[in-house]
C-alpha angles and dihedrals in degrees: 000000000000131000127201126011129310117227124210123189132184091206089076115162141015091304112050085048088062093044090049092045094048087053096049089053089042087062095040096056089045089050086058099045094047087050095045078056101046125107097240116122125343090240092065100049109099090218127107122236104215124104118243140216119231140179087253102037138295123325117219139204102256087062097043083057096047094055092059102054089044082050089049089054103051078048101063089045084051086051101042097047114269110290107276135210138203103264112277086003152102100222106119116229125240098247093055093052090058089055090049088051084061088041090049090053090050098049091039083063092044098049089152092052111095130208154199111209098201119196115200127177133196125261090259098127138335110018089207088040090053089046086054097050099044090052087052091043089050087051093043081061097046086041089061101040091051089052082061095060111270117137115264083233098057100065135043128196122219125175113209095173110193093337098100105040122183082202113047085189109047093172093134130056087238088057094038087053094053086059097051096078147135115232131188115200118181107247116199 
């Protein structure tokens, strides 16, 4: 006869209990990035309020504001990983839809912050080819964060391709893999 319950947990070994760590202080440091970002009270925004000179004019608040959550939110991407696709597709990956629910929470307390998702590829193939598939992989993003809940104005999707390459020489897989990214840039 047994007492008590049994537990039985997938996440058996060394191994499953990192992953499953990793993924417990991937959602704390996400937590703390989308409510840096909130609009609670002025106090816990991470923002000055003070009104800048630039070059170009004066930068106010609002958009202050608005680069850091667009910096929050490449952060949590950072964090979770880069958002992630199914090879030559447009199918989101589980993993990275865990990082745009972050994204999604952080947007749905920005609702005035604006943003360009901007999809870019590596030189690997067809350099049109690479253009259209990084436009369809930047609106897979804005798709699925509009099924969360953010309004279809708030966020535009623009697909580079390899034009804007973090790595001017992707000879290497490693190099190739820091130019296929999702960006996000704050638009007026």
């Amino acid at each position: 006869m047994t007492t008590g319950r049994q537990s039985h947990n997938s996440t058996s070994g060394p191994a499953g209990w990192v992953v499953l760590l990793a993924l417990m202080v991937l959602a704390l440091i996400i937590a703390g990035i989308a409510k840096g970002c909130g609009n609670d009270e002025p106090t816990s925004s991470p923002v000055t309020t003070t009104t800048g000179t630039t070059s170009g004019g004066t930068t106010s608040t609002a958009d202050t504001k608005g680069e850091a959550v667009i910096a929050s939110i490449n952060q949590a991407i950072t964090a979770g990983g880069g958002i992630q696709f199914a090879t030559g597709q447009t199918t989101l990956t589980d993993k990275s839809k865990t990082t745009l629910d972050a994204v999604a929470d952080i947007l749905a307390r920005n609702p005035t912050v604006n943003a360009e998702v901007g999809g870019h590829t590596d030189t690997q193939g067809d350099a049109d080819k690479n253009k259209e598939i990084s436009q369809q992989r930047a609106q897979a993003v804005v798709d699925y964060l509009v099924g969360k809940g953010i309004k279809v104005g708030q966020l535009t999707a623009v697909g580079y391709g390899e034009t804007q390459p973090l790595e001017p020489d992707d000879t290497t897989e490693a190099l190739r893999e820091k130019n296929r990214r999702v960006e996000f840039k704050l638009l007026p």
